[in-house]
C-alpha positions as CSV (number, residue, x, y, z in Angstrom):
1,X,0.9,1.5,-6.8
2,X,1.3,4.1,-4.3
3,X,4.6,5.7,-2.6
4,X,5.2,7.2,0.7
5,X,7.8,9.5,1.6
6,X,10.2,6.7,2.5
7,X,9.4,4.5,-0.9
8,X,7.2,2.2,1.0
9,X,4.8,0.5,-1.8
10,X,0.7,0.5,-0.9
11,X,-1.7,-1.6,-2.9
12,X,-5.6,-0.4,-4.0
13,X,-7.5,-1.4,-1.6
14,X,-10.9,-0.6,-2.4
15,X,-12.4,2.7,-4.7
16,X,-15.7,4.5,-3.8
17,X,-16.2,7.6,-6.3
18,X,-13.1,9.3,-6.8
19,X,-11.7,7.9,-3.5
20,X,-9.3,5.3,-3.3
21,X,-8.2,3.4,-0.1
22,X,-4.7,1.6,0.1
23,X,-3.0,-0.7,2.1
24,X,0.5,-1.1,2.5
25,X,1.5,-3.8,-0.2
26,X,3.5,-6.1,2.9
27,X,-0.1,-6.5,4.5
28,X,-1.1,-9.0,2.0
29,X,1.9,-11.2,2.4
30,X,2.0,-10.7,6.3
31,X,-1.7,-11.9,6.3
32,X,-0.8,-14.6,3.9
33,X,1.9,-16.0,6.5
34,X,-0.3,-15.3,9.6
35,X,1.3,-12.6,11.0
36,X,0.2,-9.0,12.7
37,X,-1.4,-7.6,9.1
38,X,0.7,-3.8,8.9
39,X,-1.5,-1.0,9.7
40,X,-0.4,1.5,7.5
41,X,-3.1,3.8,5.0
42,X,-3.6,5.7,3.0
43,X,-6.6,7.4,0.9
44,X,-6.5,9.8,-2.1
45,X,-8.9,11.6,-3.8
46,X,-8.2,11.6,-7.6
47,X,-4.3,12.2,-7.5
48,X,-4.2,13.4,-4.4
49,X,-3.4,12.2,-1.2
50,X,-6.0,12.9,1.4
51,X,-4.7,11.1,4.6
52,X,-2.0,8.6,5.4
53,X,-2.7,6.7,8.7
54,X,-1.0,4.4,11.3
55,X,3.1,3.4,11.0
56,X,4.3,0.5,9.7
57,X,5.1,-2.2,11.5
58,X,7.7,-4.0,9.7
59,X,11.2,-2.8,8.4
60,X,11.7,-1.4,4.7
61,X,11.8,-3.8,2.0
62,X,12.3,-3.4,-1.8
63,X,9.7,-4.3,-4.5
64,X,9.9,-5.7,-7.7
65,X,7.7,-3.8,-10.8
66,X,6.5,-6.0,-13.3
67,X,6.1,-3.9,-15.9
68,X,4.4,-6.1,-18.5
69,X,1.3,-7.0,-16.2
70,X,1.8,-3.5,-13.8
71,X,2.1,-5.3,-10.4
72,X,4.6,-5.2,-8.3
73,X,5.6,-8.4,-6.6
């Protein structure tokens, strides 16, 4: 799980050497219901974040951590 500056959760997208390429977590549900999938991204590079790209397009919204499997839901 990844943060932004305003607590917005992202999900691993994909990994390719020590980059990894994340989504914001509401794009899987959006996508899920059929709706415009949120455009935000971001990469890192080991620990640290390389680029964020795009806004989202959706308002704030709280996630739960389940922290006896380590996804948030």
């Amino acid at each position: 799980m990844l943060l932004d500056r305003n607590g917005q959760g992202f999900t691993s997208e994909k990994k390719h050497g020590v980059n990894t390429y994340w989504q914001c977590s509401e794009s899987r549900k959006q996508s899920r219901l059929n709706q415009e999938k949120c455009p935000a991204r971001a990469t890192t590079e080991g620990i640290y974040v390389k680029s964020w790209r795009c806004e989202h397009n959706h308002p704030f919204e709280d996630f739960e951590f389940n922290s006896t499997i380590g996804i948030s839901e």
